[in-house]
C-alpha positions, -999 to +999 in steps of 0.1 A: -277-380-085-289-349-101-271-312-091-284-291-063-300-259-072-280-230-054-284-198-067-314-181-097-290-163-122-302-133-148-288-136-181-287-115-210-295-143-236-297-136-273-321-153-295-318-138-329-300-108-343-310-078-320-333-100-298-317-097-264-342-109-234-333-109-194-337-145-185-340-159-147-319-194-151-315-221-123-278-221-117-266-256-099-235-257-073-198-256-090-187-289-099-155-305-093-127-284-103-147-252-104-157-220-088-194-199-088-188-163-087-206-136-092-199-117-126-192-077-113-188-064-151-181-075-187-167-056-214-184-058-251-163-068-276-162-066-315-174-107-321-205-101-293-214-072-316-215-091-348-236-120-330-261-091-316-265-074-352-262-103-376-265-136-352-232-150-365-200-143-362-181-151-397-185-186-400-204-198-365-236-190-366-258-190-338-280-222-331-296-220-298-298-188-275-265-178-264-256-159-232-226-131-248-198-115-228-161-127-222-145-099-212-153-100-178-142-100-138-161-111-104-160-121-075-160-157-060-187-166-041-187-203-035-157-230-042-164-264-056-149-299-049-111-304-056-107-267-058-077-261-032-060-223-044-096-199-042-113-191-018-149-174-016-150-137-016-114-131-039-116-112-067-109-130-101-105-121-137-125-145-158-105-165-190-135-176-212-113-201-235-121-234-215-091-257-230-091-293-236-054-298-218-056-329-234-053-324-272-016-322-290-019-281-288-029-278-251+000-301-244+026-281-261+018-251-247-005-238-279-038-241-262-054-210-278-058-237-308-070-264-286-088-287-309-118-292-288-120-252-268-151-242-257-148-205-257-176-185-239-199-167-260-194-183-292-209-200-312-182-224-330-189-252-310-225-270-303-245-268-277-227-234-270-206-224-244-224-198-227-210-156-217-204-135-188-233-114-193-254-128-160-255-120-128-240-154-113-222-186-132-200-218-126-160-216-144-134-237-140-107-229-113-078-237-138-090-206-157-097-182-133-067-156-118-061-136-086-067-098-095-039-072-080-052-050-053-044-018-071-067-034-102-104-023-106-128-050-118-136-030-148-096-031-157-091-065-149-117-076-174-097-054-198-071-083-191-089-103-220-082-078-246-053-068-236-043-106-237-052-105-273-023-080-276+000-098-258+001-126-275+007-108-311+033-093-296+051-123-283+047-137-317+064-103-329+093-104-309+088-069-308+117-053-288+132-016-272+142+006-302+116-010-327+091+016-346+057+008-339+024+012-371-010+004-360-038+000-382-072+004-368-076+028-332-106+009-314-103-009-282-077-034-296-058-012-317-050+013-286-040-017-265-017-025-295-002+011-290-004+005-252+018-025-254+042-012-279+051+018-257+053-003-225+081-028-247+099+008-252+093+009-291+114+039-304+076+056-318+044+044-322+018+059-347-017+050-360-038+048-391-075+053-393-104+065-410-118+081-377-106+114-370-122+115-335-105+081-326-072+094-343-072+127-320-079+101-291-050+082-293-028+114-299-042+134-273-044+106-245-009+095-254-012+062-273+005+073-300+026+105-311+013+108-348-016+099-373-026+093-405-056+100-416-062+080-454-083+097-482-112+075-494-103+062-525-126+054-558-133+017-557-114-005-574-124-017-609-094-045-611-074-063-586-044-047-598-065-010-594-067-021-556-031-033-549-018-002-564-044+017-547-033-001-507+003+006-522-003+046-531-020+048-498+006+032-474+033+050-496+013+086-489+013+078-451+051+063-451+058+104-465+034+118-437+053+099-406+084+105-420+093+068-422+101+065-461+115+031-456+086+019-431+078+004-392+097-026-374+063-041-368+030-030-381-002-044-359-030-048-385-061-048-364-091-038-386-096-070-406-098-047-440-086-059-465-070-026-480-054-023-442-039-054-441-025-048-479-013-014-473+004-030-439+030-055-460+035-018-480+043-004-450+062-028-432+103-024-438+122-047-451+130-074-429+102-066-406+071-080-393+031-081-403+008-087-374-029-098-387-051-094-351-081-076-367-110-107-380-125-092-407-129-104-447-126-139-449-105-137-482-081-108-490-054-106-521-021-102-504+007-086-530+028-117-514+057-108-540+062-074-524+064-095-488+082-124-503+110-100-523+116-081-490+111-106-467+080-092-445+069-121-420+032-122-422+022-136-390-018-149-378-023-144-344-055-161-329-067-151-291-040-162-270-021-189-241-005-185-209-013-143-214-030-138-182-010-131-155+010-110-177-018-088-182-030-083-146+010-079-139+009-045-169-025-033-157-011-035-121+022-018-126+011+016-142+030+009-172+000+011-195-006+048-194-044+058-194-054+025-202-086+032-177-096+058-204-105+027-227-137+022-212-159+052-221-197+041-214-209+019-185-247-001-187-267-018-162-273-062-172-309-048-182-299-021-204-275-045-228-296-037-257-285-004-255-252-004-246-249-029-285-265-002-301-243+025-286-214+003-297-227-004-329-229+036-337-196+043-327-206+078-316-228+092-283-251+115-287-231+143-272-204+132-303-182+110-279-160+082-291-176+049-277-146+025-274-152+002-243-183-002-230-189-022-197-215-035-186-224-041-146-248-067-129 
């Protein structure tokens, strides 16, 4: 028996890089085990802007047209079969990893490497899992959670990126009384600073190559101190470019103060000076958090980690994160996490809010961090 048609959803569908078309799409009843809802805003991320300029994200590439968006929250608006814990009209934060729960990972507890995850707006699996950019769309119930009263849509859907930050930190350990570097002040790296001051690090400071995002994070009280880096000649040898990274992360170690280095250093700008100058900048003993994706292949001075035992430590998307991150947006604890989102778009005016991400910069010379977009 073939589905019934229920609702017409608009999607923002991309068909090749900077191609982005409105699109009117049947949209069938929920099936077992899932909800419809109606999407109320997504938040762009970092990988949706690499598919929209280049049609590929790193290694997946983009095959058929692809609805982005995961970063999102709605509104249930019609329950499916065997779905016994929503109810239409409740107000849910949307997790776009769709897990096997069947595979070795998803069964001890690791299902953010789920062997078979279908992840919505990427393109490593085909066909492609489609976004949250459209108006209406069918999720499973198992992945879908209750958002707090006191929690706007727009934050909630900030419970994906934040989720991202969570999970590094578990992996960290990071506990009260730890000093706190962050490479890299966009969306992710301010939720780094967010999370460290919530787990009561002793200090938490940043590193950038954006002055205007470095004065952001000081003066909305992510972090209490900055270093800005010098742009350096490029490297002519690989040994020119470790001892470059090294110079750099000893220059900022003099400017914070912190000759010995940071508990924990959160590398989120997937450059591959950053993530050298973060083992340099690291103390002994402490820890090396890789979130940013950026080169594919980076020369690690992995004698300098090994010799003073720096944990390097992957940390890919994130399991079980969720309700944690609706519990920290809910409690207050997060301190001017709201200011995050800087620029809001209508679903027909996607193209622009990519481009305005893509420059970084309004034109009235505003940081664009977060930009959310509304159905």
């Amino acid at each position: 028996m073939s589905p019934v048609a229920l609702e017409t959803t608009t999607a923002v569908v991309l068909r090749a890089p900077k191609d982005l078309v409105l699109e009117d799409r049947v949209l069938y009843r929920p099936p077992a085990g899932s909800c419809q809802l109606r999407v109320v805003t997504t938040g762009l991320c970092g990988s949706d802007l690499h598919y929209y300029k280049h049609g590929r994200n790193g290694d997946f590439a983009v095959r058929a047209p692809l609805v982005l968006g995961h970063e999102a929250a709605g509104v249930i608006t019609h329950v499916g079969p065997e779905v016994t814990n929503f109810r239409s009209g409740q107000r849910v934060a949307i997790e776009c990893g769709i897990m096997c729960r069947k595979c070795d990972f998803c069964l001890k507890g690791r299902y953010n490497l789920c062997r078979n995850m279908r992840f919505c707006s990427s393109a490593s699996v085909y066909p492609h899992q489609d976004g949250t950019l459209q108006t209406i769309m069918n999720h499973p119930a198992h992945v879908l959670h209750p958002i707090p009263d006191n929690v706007s849509f727009e934050l909630a859907a900030l419970a994906e990126p934040l989720s991202v930050l969570i999970h590094a930190s578990r992996r960290a350990q990071i506990a009260p009384g730890q000093s706190v570097l962050v490479f890299g002040v966009g969306a992710i790296g301010l939720l780094a600073c967010a999370i460290a001051k919530a787990s009561r690090a002793s200090r938490v400071v940043v590193i950038d190559i954006n002055q205007t995002r470095l004065n952001f994070a000081v003066s909305n009280g992510f972090a209490t101190q900055t270093f800005c880096p010098t742009r350096a000649d490029p490297a002519k040898t690989l040994e020119d470019q470790l001892r470059q990274a090294k110079e750099l992360a000893q220059q900022a170690l003099s400017h914070f103060g912190a000759p010995q280095g940071f508990d924990v250093v959160f590398e989120c700008t997937g450059s591959e000076t950053a993530i050298q100058m973060s083992i340099y900048a690291a103390i002994a003993g402490g820890k090396v958090m890789l979130v940013g994706m950026g080169a594919r292949n980076v020369m690690l001075p992995l004698s300098t980690a090994a010799l003073r035992e720096v944990d390097i430590h992957g940390s890919f998307r994130y399991c079980n994160t969720y309700p944690e991150a609706l519990q920290l947006l809910s409690s207050g604890k997060l301190h001017n996490v709201e200011k995050l989102v800087t620029h809001r778009f209508e679903l027909e005016d996607a193209a622009h809010a990519f481009d305005l991400l893509a420059r970084g910069q309004d034109d009235r010379g505003n940081v664009v961090l977060k930009v959310m977009i509304g159905s």
